[in-house]
C-alpha positions as CSV (number, residue, x, y, z in Angstrom):
1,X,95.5,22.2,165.2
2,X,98.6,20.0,165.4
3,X,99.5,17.7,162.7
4,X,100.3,14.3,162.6
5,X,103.2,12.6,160.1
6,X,104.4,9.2,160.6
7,X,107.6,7.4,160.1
8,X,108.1,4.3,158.3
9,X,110.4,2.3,160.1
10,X,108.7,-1.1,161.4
11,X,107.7,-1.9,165.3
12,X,110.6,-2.8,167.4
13,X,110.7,-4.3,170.8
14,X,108.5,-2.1,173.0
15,X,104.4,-1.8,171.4
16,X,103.2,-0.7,174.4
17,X,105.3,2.5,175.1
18,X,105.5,5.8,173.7
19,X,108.6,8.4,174.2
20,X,107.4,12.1,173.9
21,X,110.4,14.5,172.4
22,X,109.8,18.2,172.4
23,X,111.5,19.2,169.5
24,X,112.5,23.1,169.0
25,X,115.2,23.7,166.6
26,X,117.3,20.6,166.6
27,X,118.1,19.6,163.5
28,X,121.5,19.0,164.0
29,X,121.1,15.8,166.8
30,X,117.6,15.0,166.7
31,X,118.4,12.4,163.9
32,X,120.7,10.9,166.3
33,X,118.5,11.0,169.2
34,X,115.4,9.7,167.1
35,X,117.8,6.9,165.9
36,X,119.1,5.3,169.1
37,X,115.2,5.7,170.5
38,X,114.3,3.4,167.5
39,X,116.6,1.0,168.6
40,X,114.2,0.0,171.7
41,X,111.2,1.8,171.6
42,X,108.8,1.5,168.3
43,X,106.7,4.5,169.0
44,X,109.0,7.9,169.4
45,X,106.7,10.7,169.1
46,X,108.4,14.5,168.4
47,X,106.2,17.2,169.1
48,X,108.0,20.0,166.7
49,X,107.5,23.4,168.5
50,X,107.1,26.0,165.9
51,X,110.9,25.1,164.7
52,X,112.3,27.0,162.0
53,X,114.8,24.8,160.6
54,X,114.7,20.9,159.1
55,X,114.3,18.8,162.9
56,X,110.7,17.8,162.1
57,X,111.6,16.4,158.5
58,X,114.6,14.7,159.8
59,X,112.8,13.3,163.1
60,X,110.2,11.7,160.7
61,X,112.8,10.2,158.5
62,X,114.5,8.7,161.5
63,X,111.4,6.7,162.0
64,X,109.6,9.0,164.7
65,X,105.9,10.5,164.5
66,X,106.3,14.3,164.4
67,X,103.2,16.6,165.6
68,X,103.6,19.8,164.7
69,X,102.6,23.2,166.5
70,X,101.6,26.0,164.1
71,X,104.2,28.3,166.4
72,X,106.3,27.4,169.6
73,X,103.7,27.6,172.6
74,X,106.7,26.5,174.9
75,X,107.5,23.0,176.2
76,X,105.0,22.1,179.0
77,X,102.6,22.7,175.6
78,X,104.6,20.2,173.2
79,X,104.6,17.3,176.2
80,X,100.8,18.3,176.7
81,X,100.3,17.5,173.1
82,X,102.2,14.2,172.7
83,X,100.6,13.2,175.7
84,X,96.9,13.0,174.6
85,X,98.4,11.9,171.1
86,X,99.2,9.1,173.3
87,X,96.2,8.7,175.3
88,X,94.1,8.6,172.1
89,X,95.4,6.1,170.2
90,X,95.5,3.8,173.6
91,X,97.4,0.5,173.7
92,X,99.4,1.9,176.3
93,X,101.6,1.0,179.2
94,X,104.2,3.6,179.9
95,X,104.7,7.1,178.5
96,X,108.3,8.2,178.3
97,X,109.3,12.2,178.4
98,X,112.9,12.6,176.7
99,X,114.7,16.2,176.0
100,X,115.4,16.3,172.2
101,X,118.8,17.8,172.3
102,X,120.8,15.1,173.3
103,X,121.5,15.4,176.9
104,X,120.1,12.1,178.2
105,X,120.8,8.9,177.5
106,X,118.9,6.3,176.1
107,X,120.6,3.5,178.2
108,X,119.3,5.3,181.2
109,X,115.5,5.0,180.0
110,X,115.6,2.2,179.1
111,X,117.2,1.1,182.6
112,X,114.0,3.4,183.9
113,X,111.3,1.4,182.3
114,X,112.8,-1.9,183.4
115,X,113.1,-0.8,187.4
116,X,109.0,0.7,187.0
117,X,108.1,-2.9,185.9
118,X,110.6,-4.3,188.3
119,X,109.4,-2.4,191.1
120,X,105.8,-1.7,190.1
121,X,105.9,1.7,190.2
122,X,103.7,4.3,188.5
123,X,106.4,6.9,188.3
124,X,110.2,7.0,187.9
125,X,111.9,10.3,188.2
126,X,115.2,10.4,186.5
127,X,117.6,12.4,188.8
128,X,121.1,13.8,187.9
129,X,122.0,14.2,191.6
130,X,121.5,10.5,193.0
131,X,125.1,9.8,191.8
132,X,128.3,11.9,190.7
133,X,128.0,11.1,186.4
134,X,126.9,14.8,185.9
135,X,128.8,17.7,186.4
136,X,127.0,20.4,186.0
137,X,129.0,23.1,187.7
138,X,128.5,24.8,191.2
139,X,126.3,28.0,190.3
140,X,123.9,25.7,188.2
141,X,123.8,23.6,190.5
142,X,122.6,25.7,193.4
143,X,120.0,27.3,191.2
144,X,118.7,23.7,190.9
145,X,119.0,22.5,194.1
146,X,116.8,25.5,194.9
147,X,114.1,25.1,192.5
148,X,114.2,21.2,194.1
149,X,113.3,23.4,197.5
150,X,110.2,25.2,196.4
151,X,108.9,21.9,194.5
152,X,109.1,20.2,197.6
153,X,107.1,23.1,199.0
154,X,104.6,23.1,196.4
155,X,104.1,19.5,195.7
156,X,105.2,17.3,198.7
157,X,108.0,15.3,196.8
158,X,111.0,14.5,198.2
159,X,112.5,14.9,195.0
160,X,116.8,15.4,194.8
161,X,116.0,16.8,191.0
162,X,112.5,18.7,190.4
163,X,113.6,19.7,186.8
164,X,115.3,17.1,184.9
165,X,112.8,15.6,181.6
166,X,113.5,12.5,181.7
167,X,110.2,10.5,183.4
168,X,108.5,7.2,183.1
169,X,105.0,7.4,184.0
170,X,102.5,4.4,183.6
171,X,99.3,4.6,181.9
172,X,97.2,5.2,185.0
173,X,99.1,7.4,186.5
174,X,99.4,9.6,182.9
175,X,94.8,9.7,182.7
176,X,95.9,12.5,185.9
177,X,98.0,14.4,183.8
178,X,97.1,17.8,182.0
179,X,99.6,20.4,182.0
180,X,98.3,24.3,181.8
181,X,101.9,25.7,182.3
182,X,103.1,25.9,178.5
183,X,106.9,27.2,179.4
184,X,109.7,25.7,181.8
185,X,107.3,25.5,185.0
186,X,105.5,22.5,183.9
187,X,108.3,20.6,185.3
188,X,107.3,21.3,188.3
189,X,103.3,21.3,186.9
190,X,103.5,17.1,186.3
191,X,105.6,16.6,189.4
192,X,102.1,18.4,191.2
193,X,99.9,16.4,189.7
194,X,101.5,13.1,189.5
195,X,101.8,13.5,193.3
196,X,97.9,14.0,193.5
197,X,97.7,10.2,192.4
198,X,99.5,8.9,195.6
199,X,100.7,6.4,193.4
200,X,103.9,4.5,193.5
201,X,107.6,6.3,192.7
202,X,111.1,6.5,192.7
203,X,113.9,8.6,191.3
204,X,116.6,6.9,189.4
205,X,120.0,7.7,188.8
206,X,120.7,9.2,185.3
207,X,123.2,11.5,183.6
208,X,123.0,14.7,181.7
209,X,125.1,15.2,178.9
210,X,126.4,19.2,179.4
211,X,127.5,19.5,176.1
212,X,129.2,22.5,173.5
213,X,125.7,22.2,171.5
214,X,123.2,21.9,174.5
215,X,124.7,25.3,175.9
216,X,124.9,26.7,172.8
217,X,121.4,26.2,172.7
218,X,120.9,27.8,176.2
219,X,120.7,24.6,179.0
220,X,123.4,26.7,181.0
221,X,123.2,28.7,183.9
222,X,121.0,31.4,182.3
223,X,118.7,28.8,181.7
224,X,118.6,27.5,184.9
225,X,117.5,31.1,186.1
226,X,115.5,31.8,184.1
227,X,113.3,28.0,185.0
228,X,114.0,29.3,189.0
229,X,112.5,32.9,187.8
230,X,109.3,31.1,185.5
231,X,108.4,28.4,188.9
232,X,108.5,31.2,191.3
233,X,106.4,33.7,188.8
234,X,103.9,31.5,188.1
């Protein structure tokens, strides 16, 4: 069973929102990351994976609430978990899902939230390809523009980016969501299952940071393979 350890840091200017970070192996940004959460959003839960190094312990002393996995059961598993960690404790207007290894930006959630409340939407996808920021590189690209193609197929989105983590999904919308896929096709799992709801959305223009540490850590073209080869397998 996961376990829960909380941060100390006091509330801060959004109560009613919760930011879900898988966290596998990151000690080395995830302070950072949990840090300039803080800044805007009082409740940053870390779901640790089965990591093997000091992440969790630094997460909680940044101020976040770290649930930890007994072994890695794959992120569609960790966002499964911090999502009825969320649902149980209530209070809740918006869930946020955010990578844990520094590739998005906080500016852009926070941008996110404001347009779903703006717009009064259930759902804000975040999408790297609705302006030129990103630069993820031409074969990468193509391998995601094609696992955009199938979850069109499969879940009748119009979506320009099917795999990108960062979300904002609304309370209501979230009570539809229960991921079975533990590894990399969950992605296109919530996108399913949000679209079920026929409730409002929008993508949103964001940027991924490509960076030496995130393709150290494998968010490069093999990795973009290998979440084509996991949708189309399962």
């Amino acid at each position: 069973m996961p376990t829960g350890r909380t941060g100390s840091q006091p509330a801060l200017t959004e109560p009613r929102c919760v930011v879900v970070v898988p966290l596998f192996n990151e000690a080395s940004v995830i302070e950072g990351v949990v840090t300039e959460l803080r800044e805007h959003f009082d409740r940053v839960v870390c779901v640790d994976d089965g990591s093997h190094d000091d992440g969790p312990d630094i997460a909680r002393k940044a101020g976040a609430t770290v649930i930890s996995h007994p072994m890695n059961l794959g992120q569609g598993a960790a966002l499964q978990t911090g999502i009825t960690w969320a649902r149980n404790k209530g209070d809740l207007d918006y869930l946020i899902t955010f990578d844990g290894d520094g590739q998005h930006r906080v500016a852009d959630v926070v941008d996110m939230l404001a347009f779903a409340r703006r717009k009064d939407l259930a759902i804000v996808f975040g999408s790297r390809f609705l302006d030129k920021r990103t630069k993820p590189g031409f074969a990468k690209k193509v391998v995601l523009k094609v696992a955009v193609l199938i979850t069109r197929v499969v879940t009748g989105l119009q979506l320009t980016d099917a795999h990108n983590g960062l979300r904002v999904i609304r309370a209501d919308a979230l009570e539809h969501v229960n991921l079975i896929q533990d590894r990399m096709s969950h992605a296109t799992e919530i996108v399913h299952q949000l679209a079920k709801t026929k409730m409002k959305w929008k993508e949103y223009p964001v940027e991924v940071l490509y960076t030496e540490y995130s393709k150290r850590k494998g968010q490069s073209l093999l990795n973009s393979i290998n979440i084509l080869f996991d949708l189309i397998v399962r």
